[in-house]
C-alpha positions as CSV (number, residue, x, y, z in Angstrom):
1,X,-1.4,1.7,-8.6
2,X,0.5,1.5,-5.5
3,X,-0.7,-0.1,-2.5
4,X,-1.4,1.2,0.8
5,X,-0.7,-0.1,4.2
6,X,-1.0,1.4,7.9
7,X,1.8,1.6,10.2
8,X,1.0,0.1,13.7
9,X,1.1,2.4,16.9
10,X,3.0,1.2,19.9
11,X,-0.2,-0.1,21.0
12,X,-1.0,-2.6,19.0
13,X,-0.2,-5.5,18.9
14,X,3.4,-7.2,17.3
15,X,3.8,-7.0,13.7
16,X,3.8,-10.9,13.6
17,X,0.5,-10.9,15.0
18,X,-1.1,-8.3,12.1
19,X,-2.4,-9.3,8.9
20,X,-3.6,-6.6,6.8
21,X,-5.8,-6.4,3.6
22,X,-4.1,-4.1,1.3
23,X,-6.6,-2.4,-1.0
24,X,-5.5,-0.2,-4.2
25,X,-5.6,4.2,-2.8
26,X,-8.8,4.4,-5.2
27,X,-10.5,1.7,-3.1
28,X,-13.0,1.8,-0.8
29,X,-12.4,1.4,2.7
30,X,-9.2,-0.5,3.7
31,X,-10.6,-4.0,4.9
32,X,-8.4,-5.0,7.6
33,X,-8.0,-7.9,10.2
34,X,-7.2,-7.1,13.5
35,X,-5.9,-10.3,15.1
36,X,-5.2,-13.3,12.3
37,X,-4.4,-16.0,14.6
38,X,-7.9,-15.6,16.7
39,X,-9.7,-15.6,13.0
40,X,-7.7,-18.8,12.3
41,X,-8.7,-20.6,15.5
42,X,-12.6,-19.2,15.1
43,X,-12.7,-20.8,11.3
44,X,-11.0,-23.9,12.4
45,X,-13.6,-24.3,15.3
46,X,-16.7,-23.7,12.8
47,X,-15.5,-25.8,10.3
48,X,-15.2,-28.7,12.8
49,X,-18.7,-27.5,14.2
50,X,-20.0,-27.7,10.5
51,X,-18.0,-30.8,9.5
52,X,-20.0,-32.5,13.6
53,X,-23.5,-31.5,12.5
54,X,-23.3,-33.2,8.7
55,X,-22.0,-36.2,10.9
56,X,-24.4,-36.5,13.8
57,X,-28.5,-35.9,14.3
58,X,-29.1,-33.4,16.5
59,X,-31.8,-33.1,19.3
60,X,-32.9,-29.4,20.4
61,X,-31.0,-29.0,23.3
62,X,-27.6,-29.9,20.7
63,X,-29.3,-27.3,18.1
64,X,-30.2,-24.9,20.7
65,X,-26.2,-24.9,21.3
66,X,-24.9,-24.9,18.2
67,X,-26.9,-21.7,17.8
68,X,-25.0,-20.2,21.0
69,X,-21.6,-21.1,19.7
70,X,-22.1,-19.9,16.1
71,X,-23.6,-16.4,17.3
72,X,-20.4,-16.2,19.9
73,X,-18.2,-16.8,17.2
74,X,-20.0,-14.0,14.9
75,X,-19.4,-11.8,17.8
76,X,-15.7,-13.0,18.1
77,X,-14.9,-12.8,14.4
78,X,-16.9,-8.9,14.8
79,X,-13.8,-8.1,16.9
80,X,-11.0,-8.9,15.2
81,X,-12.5,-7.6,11.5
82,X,-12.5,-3.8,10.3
83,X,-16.1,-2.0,10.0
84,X,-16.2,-2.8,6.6
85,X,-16.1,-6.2,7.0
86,X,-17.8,-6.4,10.1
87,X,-20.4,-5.1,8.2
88,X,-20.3,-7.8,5.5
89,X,-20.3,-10.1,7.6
90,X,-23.1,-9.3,9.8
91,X,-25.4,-8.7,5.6
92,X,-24.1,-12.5,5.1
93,X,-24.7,-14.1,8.1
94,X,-27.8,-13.3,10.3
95,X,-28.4,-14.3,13.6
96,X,-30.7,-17.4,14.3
97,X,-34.2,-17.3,16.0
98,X,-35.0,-19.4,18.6
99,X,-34.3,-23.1,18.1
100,X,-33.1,-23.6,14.5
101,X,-33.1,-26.7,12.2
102,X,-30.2,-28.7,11.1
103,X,-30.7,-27.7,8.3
104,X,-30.4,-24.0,9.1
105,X,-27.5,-24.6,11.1
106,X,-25.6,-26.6,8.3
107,X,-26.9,-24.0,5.8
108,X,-25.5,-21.0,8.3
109,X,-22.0,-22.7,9.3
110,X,-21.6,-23.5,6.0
111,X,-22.4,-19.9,4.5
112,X,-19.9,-18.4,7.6
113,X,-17.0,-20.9,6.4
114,X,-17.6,-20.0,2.9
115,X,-17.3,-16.3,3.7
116,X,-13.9,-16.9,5.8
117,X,-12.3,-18.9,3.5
118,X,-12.8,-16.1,0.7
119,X,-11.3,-13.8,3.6
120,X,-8.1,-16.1,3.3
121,X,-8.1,-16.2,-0.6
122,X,-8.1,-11.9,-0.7
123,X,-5.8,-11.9,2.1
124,X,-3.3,-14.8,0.1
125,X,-4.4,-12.3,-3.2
126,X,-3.2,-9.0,-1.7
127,X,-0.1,-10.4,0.1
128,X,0.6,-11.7,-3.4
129,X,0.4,-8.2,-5.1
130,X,2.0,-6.8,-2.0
131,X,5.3,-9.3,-3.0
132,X,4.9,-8.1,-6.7
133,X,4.8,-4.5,-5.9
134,X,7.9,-5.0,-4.0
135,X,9.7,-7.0,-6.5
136,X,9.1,-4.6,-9.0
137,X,10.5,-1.6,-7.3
138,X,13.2,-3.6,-6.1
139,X,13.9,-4.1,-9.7
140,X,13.6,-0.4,-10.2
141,X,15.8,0.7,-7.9
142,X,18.3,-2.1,-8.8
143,X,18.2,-0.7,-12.2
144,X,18.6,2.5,-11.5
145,X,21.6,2.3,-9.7
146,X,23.3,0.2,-12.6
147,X,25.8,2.5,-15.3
148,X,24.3,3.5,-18.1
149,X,24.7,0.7,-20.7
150,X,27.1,-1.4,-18.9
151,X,25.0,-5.1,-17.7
152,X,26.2,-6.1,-14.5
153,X,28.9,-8.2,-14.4
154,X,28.1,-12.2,-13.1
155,X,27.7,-12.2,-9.3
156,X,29.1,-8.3,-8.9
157,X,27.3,-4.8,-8.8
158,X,29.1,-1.8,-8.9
159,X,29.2,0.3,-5.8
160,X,28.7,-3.0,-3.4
161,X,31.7,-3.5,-1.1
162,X,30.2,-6.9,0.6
């Protein structure tokens, strides 16, 4: 199995600012992330959020806001995520109703970070296989261009000038 990835248009943004899940051709949809270093900077600021409210009691006015922020950062993280995941996300994480307990709000923070750091493990996971895949048809290639039965000689390969 060889795996896929999209070219950017001039459009887009830099290649250093795309990150790309790389799914297998025989996959479903290709899950992709639009704008890593915004989904960095939203996980780092709902982890803090969840890390604040196991820390601190919080009267209705504070839970009414913690509401506010975790639903704008839903809607932030929806913009940066391909429909698959959007989708996903939106199945895992519902929005609140009116003013919700601490416990809800620990219980949904906590849910959203656990989601987003499994985002980071399948992105680490398919850059991984993306680096394998590429080491192995490096190989190919490398062998390939080798005489038949003749190893290469310590340091030199034929054909190389440099």
């Amino acid at each position: 199995m060889e795996p896929t990835a999209r070219e950017p248009s001039a459009q887009e943004s830099p290649p250093s600012m795309k990150a790309e899940v790389v799914e297998p051709l025989e996959a479903t949809p290709q899950e992709a992330i639009t704008q890593p270093a915004k989904l960095l900077r939203i996980a780092s600021m709902v982890r803090e959020l969840l890390d604040e409210t196991r820390q601190a009691s919080l009267d209705e006015p504070g839970r009414v806001r913690l509401r506010e922020i975790y639903e704008r950062s839903l809607e932030e993280l929806e913009e940066v995520l391909s429909p698959d995941l959007r989708e996903e996300l939106s199945s895992l994480a519902p929005p609140m109703q009116g003013v919700p307990t601490e416990s809800e709000i620990r219980i949904a923070q906590a849910q959203l970070v656990g989601w987003l750091e499994g985002l980071f493990h399948g992105i680490q996971a398919a850059l991984f296989a993306q680096q394998a895949a590429a080491r192995a048809q490096f190989e190919e290639i490398r062998k390939r261009s080798l005489p038949a039965g003749q190893p290469p000689e310590h340091g030199k390969t034929p054909g190389q000038y440099l």
